[in-house]
DOTOR-277733 format. One record per residue (C-alpha): residue in one letter; chain; x, y, z. Coordinates in steps of 0.001 Angstrom, whole numbers, plus 524288, in hexadecimal, padded with zeros to 5 digits. Last residue first. Layout:
BEGIN
{"A","A",{X,Y,Z}},
...
//
This chain:
BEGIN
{"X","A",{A44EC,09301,B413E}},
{"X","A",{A3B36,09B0E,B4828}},
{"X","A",{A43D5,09D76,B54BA}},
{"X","A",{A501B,09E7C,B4BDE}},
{"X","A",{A4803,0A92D,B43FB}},
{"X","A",{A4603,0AFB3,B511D}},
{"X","A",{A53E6,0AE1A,B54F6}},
{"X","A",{A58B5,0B6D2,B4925}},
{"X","A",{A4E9D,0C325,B4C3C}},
{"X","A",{A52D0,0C366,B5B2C}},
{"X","A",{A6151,0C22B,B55EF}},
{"X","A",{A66C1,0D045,B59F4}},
{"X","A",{A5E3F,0D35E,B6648}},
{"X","A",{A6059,0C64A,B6A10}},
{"X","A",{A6F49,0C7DB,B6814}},
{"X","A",{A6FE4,0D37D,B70B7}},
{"X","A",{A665C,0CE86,B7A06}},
{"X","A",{A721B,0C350,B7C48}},
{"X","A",{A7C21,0CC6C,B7E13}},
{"X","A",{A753C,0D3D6,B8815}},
{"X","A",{A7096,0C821,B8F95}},
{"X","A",{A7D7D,0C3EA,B8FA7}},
{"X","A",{A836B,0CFD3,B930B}},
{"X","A",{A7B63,0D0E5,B9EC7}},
{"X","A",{A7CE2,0C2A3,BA47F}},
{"X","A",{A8BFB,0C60C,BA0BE}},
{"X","A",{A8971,0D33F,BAACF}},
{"X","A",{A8259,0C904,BB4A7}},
{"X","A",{A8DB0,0C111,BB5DF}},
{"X","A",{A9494,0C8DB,BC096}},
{"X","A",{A8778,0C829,BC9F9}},
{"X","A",{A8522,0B7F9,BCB41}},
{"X","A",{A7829,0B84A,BCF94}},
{"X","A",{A6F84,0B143,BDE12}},
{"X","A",{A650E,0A97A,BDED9}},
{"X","A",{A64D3,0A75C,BEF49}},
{"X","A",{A5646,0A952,BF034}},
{"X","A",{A53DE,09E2A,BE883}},
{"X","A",{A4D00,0A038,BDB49}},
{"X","A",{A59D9,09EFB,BD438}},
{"X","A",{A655F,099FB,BDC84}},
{"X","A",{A70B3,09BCA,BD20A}},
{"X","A",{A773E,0A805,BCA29}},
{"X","A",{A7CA9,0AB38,BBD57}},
{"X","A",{A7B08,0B7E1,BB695}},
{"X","A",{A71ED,0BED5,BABC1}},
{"X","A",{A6AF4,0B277,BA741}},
{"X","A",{A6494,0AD7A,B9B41}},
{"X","A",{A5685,0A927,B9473}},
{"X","A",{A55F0,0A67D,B8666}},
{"X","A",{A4975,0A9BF,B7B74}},
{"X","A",{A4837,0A823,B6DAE}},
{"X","A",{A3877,0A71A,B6D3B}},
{"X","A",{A318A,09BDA,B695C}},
{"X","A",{A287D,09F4C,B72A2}},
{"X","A",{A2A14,0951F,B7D1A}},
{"X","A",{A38BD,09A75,B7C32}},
{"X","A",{A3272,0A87E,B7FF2}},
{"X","A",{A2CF3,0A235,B89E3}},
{"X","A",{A3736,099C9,B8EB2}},
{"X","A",{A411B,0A2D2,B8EE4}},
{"X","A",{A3A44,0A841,B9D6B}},
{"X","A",{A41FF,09CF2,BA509}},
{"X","A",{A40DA,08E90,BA56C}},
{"X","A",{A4E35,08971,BA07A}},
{"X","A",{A546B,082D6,B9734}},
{"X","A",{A634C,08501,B903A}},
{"X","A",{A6DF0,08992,B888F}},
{"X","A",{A7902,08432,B8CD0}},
{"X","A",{A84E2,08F60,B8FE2}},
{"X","A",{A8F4C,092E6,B88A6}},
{"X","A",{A9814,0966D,B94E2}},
{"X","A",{A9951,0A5AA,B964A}},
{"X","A",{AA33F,0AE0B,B8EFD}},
{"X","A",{A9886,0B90E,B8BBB}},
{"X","A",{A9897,0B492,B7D2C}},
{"X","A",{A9579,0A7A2,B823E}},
{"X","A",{A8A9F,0ABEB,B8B40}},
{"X","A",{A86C7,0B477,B7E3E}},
{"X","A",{A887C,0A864,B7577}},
{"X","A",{A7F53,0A065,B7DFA}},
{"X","A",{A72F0,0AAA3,B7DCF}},
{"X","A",{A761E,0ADF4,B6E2B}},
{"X","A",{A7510,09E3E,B6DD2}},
{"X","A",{A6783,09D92,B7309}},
{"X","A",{A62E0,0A8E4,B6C62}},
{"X","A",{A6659,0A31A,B5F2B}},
{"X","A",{A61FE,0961E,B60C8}},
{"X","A",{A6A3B,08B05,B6204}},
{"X","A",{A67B1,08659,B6DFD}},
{"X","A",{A5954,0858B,B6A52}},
{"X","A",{A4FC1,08E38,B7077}},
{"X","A",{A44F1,08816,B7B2D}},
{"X","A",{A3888,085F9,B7DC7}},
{"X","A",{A319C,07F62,B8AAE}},
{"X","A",{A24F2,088AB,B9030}},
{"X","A",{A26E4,08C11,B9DFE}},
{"X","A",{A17A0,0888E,BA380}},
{"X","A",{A13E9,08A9F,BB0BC}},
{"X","A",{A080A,08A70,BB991}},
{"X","A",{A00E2,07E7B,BB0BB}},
{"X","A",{9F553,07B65,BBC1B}},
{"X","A",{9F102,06D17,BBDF3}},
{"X","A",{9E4C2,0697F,BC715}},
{"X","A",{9E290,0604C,BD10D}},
{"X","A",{9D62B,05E12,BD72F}},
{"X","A",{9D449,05758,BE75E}},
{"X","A",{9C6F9,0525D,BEAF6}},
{"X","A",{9C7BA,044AD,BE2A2}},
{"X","A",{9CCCE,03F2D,BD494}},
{"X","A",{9DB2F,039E2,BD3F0}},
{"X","A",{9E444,043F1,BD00A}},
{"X","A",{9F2C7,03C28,BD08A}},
{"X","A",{9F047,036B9,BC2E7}},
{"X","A",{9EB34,0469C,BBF95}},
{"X","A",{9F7C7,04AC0,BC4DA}},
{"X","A",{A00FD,041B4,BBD9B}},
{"X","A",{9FC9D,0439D,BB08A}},
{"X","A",{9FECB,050BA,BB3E0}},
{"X","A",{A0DCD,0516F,BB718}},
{"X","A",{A0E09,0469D,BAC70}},
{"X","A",{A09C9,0531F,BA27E}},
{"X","A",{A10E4,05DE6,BA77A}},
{"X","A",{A1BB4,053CA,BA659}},
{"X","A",{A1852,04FE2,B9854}},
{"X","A",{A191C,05F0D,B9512}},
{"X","A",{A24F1,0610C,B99C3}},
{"X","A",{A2C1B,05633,B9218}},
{"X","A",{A23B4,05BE7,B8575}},
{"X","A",{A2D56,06B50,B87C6}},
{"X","A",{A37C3,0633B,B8A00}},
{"X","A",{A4257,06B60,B9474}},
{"X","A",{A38B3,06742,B9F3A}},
{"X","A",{A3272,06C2E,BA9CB}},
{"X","A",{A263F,06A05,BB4CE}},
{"X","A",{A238D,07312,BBF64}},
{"X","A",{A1928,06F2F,BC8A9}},
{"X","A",{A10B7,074B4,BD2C6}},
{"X","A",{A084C,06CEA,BDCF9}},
{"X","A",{9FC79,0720B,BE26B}},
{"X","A",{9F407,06E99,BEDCE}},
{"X","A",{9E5E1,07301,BF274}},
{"X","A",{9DCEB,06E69,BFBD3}},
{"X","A",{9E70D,06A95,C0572}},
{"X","A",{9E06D,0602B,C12A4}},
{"X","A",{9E5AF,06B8C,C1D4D}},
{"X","A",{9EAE5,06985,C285E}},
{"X","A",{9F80D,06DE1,C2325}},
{"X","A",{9F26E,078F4,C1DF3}},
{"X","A",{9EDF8,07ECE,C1105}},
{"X","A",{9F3A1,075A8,C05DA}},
{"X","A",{9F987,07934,BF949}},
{"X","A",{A07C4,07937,BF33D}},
{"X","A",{A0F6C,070A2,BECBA}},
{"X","A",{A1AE1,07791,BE453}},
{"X","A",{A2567,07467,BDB59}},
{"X","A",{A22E2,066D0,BD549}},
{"X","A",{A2BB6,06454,BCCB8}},
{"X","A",{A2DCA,05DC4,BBF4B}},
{"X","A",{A39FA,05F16,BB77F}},
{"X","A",{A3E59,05D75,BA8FB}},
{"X","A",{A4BC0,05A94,BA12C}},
{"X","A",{A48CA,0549F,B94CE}},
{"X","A",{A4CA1,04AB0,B96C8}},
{"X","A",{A4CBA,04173,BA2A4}},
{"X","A",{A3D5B,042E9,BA309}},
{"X","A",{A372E,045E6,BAFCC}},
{"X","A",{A2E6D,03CC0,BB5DB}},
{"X","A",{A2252,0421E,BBDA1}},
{"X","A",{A1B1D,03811,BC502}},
{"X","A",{A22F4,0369F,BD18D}},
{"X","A",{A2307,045DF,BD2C1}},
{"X","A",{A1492,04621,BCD09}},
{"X","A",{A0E7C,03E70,BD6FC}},
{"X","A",{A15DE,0438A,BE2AC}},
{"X","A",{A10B2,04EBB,BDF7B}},
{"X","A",{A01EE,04C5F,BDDF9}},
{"X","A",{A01D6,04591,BEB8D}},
{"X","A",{A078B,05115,BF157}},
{"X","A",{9FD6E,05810,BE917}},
{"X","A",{9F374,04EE4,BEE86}},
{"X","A",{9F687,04FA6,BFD6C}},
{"X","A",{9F7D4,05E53,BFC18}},
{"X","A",{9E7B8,05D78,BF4B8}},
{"X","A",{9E458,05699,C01EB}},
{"X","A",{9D92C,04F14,BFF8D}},
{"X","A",{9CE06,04EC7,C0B8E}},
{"X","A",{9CE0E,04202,C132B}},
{"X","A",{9D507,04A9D,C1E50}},
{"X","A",{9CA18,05355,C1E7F}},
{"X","A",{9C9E8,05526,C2CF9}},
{"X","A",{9D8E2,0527E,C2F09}},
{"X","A",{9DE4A,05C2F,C24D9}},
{"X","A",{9D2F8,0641E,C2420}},
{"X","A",{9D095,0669C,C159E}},
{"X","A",{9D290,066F2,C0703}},
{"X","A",{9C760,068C8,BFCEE}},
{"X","A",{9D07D,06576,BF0ED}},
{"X","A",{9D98B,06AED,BE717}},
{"X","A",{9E7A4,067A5,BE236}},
{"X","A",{9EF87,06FE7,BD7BC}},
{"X","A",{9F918,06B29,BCDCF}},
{"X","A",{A028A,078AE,BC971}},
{"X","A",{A0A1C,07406,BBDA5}},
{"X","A",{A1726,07C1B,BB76E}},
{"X","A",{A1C16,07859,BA98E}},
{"X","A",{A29C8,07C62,BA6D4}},
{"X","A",{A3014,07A78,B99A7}},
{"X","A",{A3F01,07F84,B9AC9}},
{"X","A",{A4192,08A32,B909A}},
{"X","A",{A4DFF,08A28,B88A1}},
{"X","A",{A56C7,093AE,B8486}},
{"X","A",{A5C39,09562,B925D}},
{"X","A",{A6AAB,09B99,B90D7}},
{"X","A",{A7381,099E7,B9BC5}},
{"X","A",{A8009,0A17C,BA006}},
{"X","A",{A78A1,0ACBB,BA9AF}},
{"X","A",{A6EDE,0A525,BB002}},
{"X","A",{A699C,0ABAB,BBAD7}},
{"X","A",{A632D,0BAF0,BB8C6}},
{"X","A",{A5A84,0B5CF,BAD09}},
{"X","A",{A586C,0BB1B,BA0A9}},
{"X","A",{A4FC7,0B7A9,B9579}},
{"X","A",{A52BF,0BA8A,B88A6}},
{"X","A",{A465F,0BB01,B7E3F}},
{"X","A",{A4903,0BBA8,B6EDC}},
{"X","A",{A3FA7,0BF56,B6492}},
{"X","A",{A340C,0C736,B6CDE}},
{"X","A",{A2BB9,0D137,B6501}},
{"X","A",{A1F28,0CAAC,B6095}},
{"X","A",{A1A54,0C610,B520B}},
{"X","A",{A1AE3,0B890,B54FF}},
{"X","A",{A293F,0B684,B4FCC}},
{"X","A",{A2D54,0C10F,B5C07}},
{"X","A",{A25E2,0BA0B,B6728}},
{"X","A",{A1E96,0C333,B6E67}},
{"X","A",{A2098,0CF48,B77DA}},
{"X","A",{A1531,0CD05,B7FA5}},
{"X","A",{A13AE,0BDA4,B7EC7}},
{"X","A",{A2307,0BBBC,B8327}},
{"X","A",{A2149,0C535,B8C4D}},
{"X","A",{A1537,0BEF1,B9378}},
{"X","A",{A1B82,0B15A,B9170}},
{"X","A",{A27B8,0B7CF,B9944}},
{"X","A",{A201D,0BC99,BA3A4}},
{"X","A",{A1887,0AEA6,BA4B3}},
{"X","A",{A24AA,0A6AF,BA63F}},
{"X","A",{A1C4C,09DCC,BAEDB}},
{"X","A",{A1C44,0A698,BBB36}},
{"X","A",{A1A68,09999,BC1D9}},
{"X","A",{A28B1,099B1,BC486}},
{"X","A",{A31F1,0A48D,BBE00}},
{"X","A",{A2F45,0ACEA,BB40A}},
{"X","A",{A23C5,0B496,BB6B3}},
{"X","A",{A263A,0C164,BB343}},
{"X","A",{A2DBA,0C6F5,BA8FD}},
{"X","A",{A37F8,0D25D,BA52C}},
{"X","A",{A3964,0D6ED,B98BB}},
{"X","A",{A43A1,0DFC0,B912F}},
{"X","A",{A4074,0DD4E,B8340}},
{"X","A",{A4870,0E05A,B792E}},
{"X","A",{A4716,0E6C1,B6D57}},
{"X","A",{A5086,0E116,B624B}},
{"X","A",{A59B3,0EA0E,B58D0}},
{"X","A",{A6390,0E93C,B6413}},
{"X","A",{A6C22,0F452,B6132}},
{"X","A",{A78FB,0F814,B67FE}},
{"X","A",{A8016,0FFC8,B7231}},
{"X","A",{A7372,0FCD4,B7B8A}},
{"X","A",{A6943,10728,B7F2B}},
{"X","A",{A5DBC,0FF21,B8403}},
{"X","A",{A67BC,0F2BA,B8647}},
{"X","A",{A6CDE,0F6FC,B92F7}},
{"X","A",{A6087,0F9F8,B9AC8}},
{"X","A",{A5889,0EEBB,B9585}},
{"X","A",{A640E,0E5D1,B9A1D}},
{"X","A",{A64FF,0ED39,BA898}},
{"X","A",{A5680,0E9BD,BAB6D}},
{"X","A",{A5767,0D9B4,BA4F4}},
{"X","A",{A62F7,0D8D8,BABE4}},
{"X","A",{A5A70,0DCBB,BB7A9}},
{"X","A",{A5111,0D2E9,BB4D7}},
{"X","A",{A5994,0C864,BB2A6}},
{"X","A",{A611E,0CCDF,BC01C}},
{"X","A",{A548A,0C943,BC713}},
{"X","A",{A4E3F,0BE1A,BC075}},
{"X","A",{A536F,0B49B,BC6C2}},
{"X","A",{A6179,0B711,BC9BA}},
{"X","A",{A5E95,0C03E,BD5AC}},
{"X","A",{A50E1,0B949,BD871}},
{"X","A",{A54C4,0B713,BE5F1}},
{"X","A",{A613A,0BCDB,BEB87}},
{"X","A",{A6E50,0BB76,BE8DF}},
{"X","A",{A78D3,0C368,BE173}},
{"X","A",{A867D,0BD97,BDD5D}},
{"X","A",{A93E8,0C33E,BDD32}},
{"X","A",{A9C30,0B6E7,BE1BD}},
{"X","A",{AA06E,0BE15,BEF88}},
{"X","A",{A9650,0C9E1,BEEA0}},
{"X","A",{A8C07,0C331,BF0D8}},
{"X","A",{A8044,0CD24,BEE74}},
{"X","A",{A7493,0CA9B,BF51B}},
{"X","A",{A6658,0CC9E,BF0C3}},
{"X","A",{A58DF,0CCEB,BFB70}},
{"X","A",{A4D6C,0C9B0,BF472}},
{"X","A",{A456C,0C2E0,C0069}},
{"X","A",{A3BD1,0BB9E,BFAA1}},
{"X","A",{A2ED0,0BFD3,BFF41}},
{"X","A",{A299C,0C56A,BF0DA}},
{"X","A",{A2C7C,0B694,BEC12}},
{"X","A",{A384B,0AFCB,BE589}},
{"X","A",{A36F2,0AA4B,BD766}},
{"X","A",{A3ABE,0B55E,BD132}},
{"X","A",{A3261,0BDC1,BC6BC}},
{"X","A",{A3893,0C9E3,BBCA5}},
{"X","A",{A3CD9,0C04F,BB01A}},
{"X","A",{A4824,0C46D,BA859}},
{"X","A",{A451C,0C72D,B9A07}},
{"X","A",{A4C1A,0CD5D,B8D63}},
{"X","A",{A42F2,0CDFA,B810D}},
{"X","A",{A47A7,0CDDA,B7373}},
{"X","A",{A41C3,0D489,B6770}},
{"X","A",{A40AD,0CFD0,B5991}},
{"X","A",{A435D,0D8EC,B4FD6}},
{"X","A",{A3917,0E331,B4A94}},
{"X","A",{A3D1E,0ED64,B549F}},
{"X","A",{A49D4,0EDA7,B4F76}},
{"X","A",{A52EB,0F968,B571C}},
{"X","A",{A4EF7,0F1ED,B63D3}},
{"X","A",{A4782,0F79D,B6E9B}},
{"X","A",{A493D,0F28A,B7C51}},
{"X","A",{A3B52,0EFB1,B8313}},
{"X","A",{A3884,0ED72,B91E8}},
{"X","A",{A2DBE,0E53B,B97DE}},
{"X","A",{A2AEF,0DFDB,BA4D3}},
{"X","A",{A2231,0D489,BA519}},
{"X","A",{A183E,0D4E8,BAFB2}},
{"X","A",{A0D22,0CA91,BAB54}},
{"X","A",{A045B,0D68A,BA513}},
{"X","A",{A11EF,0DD7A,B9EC3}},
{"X","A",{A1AED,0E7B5,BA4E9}},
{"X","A",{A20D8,0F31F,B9BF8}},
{"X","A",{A2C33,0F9C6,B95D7}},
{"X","A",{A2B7C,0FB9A,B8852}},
{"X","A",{A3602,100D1,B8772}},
{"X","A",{A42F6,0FF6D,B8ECD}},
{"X","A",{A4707,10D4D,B96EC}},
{"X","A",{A5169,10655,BA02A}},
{"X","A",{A481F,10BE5,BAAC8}},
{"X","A",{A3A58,105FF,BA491}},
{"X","A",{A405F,0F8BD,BA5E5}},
{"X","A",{A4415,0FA11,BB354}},
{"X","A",{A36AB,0FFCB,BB85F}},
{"X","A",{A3145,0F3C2,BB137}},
{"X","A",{A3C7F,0E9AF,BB82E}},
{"X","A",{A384E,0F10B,BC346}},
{"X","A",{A2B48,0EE0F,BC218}},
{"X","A",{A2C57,0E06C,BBE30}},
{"X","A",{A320F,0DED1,BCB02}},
{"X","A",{A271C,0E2E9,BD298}},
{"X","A",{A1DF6,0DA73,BCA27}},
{"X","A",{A25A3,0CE43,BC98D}},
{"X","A",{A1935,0C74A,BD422}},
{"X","A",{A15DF,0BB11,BCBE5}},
{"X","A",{A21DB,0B5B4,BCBE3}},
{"X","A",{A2BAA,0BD0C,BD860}},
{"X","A",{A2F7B,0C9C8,BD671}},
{"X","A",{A366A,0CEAA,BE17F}},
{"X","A",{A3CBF,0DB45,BDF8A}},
{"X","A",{A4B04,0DA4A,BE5A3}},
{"X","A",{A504C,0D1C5,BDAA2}},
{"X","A",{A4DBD,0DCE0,BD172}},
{"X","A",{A5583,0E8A6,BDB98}},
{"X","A",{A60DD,0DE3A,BDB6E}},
{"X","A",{A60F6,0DA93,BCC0A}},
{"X","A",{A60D0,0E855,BC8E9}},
{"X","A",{A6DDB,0EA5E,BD1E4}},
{"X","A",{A73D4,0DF7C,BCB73}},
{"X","A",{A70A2,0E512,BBD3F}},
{"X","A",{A77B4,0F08B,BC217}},
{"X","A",{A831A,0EA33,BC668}},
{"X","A",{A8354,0E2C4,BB8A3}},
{"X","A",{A8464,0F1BC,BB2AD}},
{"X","A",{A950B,0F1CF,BB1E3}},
{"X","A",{A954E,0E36D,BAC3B}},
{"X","A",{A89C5,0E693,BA339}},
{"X","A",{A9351,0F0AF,B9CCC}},
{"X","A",{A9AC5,0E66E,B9525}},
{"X","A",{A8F94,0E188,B8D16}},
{"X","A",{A8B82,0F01C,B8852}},
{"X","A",{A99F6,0F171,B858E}},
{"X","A",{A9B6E,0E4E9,B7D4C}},
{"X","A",{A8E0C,0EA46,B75AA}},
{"X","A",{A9282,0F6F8,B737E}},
{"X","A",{AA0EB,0F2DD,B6E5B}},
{"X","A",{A9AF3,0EA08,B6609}},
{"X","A",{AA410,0DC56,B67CB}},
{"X","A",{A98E0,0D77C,B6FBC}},
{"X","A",{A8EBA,0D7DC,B6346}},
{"X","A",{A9989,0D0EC,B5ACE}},
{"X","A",{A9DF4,0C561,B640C}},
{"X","A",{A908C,0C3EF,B67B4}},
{"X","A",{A8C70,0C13B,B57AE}},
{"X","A",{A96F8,0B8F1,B5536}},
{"X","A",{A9464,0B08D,B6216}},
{"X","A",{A8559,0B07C,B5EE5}},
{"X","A",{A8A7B,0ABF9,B4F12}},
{"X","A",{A79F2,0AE31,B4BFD}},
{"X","A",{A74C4,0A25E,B439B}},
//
């Protein structure tokens, strides 16, 4: 088993190393300026394409290889290692938001504790600009990394985006043990800076949709509503649905939708649901009371439901003890941070997790108010974010080989 602490004492004592580590306190103001001209290009799921773009246009400046945009609208930049035969490791941040084109993307600075606000500042836009000014440092570092590395930014990562940029990547670059080119993935965040995800949260999304031949309010009032029977529907599963004490799991219904007009008997309705658990079986005997439930509550007549799967975040995780996992702790440590808890989370990991491959998701700074349009960063702990990520790519690149035998062990 690697001594981590041994092992960061040695690489940081390197006179290249501690002075590639100390100069990300002079370039953090250029990270911060990245993050502003990112945050200003909407790219909300669905829609990334502007921003993918730039992160393209980026790529191609700090002269990666490789440099291209996949089917889904991955953006993909390659960092050749002195051992092409090793393992490589990939380096994400995901390109969408959760806010729409009409948001307005204004950022402040307050100067009094040193923070910057503005929607989607956190999440994902200072990931993907650490992911810009990482790519530019570590092409012409003071030491080999006998790894490539893959530079990639993905679509799709929040919502009903379903994690499908990072399933694309995953597929495309393949699983190293299968015969493919990925050994270790890290995953970056903007928020988060002091936690370590090594575990993916299971989340199964359901879309139940209500048809029938509506009508007039008052001349067809003997017609079925389909919003009478989703409301109907709802209350149903909220009173039906018990949640186990452990493991942890949730149930919600996020969105009801449907109708025409207020004088208007609906002929369509639609609830959504998101479903969780940290048991990968727990969350499957919800999905399946969720639909015991709606075929009890489906009695025969003019109105037809229908189920729809709209999301799916595979469950996997890495133990505690794995490699990867406590490289990730003993570079917060290293860094004079608290050790932190590794622990679960829905983000991009769980792909790569889902494929058995060693994968952690981390942040650059801390922050609060994601997906509101008061999320706002820390800015003096970004250049620690920095080092962190750079310390722990350095050990990836290093122990890709010995983590896949822990993997298969």
């Amino acid at each position: 088993m690697i001594n981590i602490p041994r092992e960061l004492d040695s690489l940081t004592a390197r006179p290249g190393v501690a002075r590639f580590l100390s100069e990300w306190g002079n370039l953090s103001a250029n990270v911060i300026g990245e993050v502003k001209t990112i945050q200003a290009i909407p790219s909300p799921t669905f829609d990334e394409g502007e921003r993918a773009a730039y992160i393209l246009q980026r790529f191609q400046a700090v002269r990666l290889l490789d440099v291209h945009q996949d089917e889904v609208g991955n953006v993909y930049g390659r960092m050749a290692g002195s051992d092409p035969s090793r393992p490589a490791v990939m380096v994400s941040a995901h390109l969408d938001t959760v806010f729409s084109r009409q948001t307005v993307q204004d950022v402040r600075l307050i100067s009094q504790t040193e923070r910057l606000v503005g929607p989607g500042i956190g999440d994902n836009s200072l990931g993907l600009a650490a992911l810009i000014h990482l790519a530019d440092r570590f092409r012409h570092p003071p030491f080999e990394l006998p790894s490539d590395i893959w530079w990639v930014a993905t679509v799709g990562e929040e919502g009903l985006g379903d994690l499908k940029g990072m399933r694309r990547a995953v597929e495309t670059l393949g699983v190293y043990r299968s015969g493919g080119r990925l050994g270790v993935v890290l995953v970056m965040e903007g928020i988060g800076l002091g936690r370590v995800y090594r575990a993916g949260l299971g989340v199964r999304r359901l879309r139940v949709d209500i048809t029938g031949p509506g009508g007039h309010s008052w001349i067809n009032a003997d017609c079925p509503s389909a919003i009478h029977r989703i409301v109907e529907l709802g209350a149903a599963l909220v009173n039906g649905v018990q949640l186990p004490d452990k493991p942890r799991s949730s149930f919600n219904i996020g969105l009801i939708e449907g109708g025409t007009s207020i004088n208007t008997r609906a002929a369509l309705a639609s609830l959504s649901i998101d479903l969780r658990s940290e048991d990968r079986a727990t969350l499957t005997k919800l999905e399946n009371r969720v639909r015991e439930i709606i075929n009890q509550e489906n009695p025969p007549g003019e109105l037809s439901v229908s189920i729809s799967v709209v999301g799916d975040r595979p469950s996997a995780s890495l133990s505690a003890d794995h490699g990867l996992v406590r490289a990730a702790v003993g570079v917060l440590e290293h860094l004079g941070m608290p050790t932190p808890e590794p622990e679960m989370g829905s983000t991009d990991a769980n792909i790569p997790l889902a494929n058995q491959l060693p994968a952690v998701c981390i942040g650059i700074t801390t922050g609060r108010n994601a997906h509101t349009i008061e999320e706002y960063i820390d800015l003096p702990p970004i250049a620690t974010g920095l080092q962190q990520v750079s310390l722990l790519l350095l050990l990836a690149a290093n122990h890709c080989n010995d983590w896949q035998e822990w993997i298969a062990g």
